[in-house]
N, C-alpha and C positions, 0 to 999 in steps of 0.2 A: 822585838824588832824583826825577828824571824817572820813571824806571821805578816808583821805588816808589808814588808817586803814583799812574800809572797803573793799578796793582795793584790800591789803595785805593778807587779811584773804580768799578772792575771790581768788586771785592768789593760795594760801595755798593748798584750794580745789581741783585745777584745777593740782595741782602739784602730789598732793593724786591719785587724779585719774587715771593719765597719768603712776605713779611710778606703778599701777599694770597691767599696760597694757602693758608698755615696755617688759615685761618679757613674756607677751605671744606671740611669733610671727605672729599667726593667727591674733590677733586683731591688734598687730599693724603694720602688712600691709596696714591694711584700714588708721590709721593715716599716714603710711608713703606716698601712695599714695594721700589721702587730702592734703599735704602740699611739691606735686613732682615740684614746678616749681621753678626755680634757685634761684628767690627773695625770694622761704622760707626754703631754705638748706644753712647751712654753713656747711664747711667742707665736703661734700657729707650726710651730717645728716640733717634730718628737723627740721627744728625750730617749732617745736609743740606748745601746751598752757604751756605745764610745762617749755621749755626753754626760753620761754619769761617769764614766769611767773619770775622765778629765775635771769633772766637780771635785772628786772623789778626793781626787789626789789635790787638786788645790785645796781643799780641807787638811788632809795630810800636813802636806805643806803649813799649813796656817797655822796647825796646833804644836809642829813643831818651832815655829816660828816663836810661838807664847815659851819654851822651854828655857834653860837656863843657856843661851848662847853669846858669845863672845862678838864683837860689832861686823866681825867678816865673816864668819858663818852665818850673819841675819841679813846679809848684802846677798850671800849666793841662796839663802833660802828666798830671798824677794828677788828677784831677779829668775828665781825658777818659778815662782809663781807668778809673775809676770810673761814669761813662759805660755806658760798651761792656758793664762787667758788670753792671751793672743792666738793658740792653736783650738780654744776653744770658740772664738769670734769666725775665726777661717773655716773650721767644720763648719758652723752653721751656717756660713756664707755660701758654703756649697752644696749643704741639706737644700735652702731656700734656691739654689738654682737649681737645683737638678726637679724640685717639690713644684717650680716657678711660684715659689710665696713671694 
């Protein structure tokens, strides 16, 4: 649990960072260009640190979801993963405006 912790909190960072660069388009040309080749764009967006970050952790999320949980711990694990995909819908709504896809 340690490690994956650790992981999440690493992704957390990576997600911070990314969220205030998205908004500047100068700098993130430079990520969109780092991550131009087809295996790292879905949708014509790059899959940057922060959108894997946020996949990441809805996997997380998911597998713990499959474990041995009680019906309101599998309410607040869905409801965090509903979460993640709502802030992952918004980053890329703002990758594609700042990229103008």
């Amino acid at each position: 649990m340690v490690s994956s912790l650790t992981t999440a909190l690493n992704e957390i960072r990576a997600i911070e960072q990314h969220i205030t660069m998205v908004d500047d388009p100068v700098q993130y040309r430079v990520v969109n260009r780092a991550y131009s080749l087809p295996k790292n764009c879905r949708a014509g967006l790059p899959m940057d640190e922060a959108r894997q970050a946020l996949a990441s952790h809805q996997a997380r999320l998911g597998n713990m979801d499959k474990s041995r949980l009680d019906d309101e711990e599998k309410g607040i694990i869905d409801a965090r993963r509903a979460v993640m995909q709502a802030a992952g819908r918004l980053y890329a709504a703002r990758q594609s405006a700042v990229l103008g896809v």
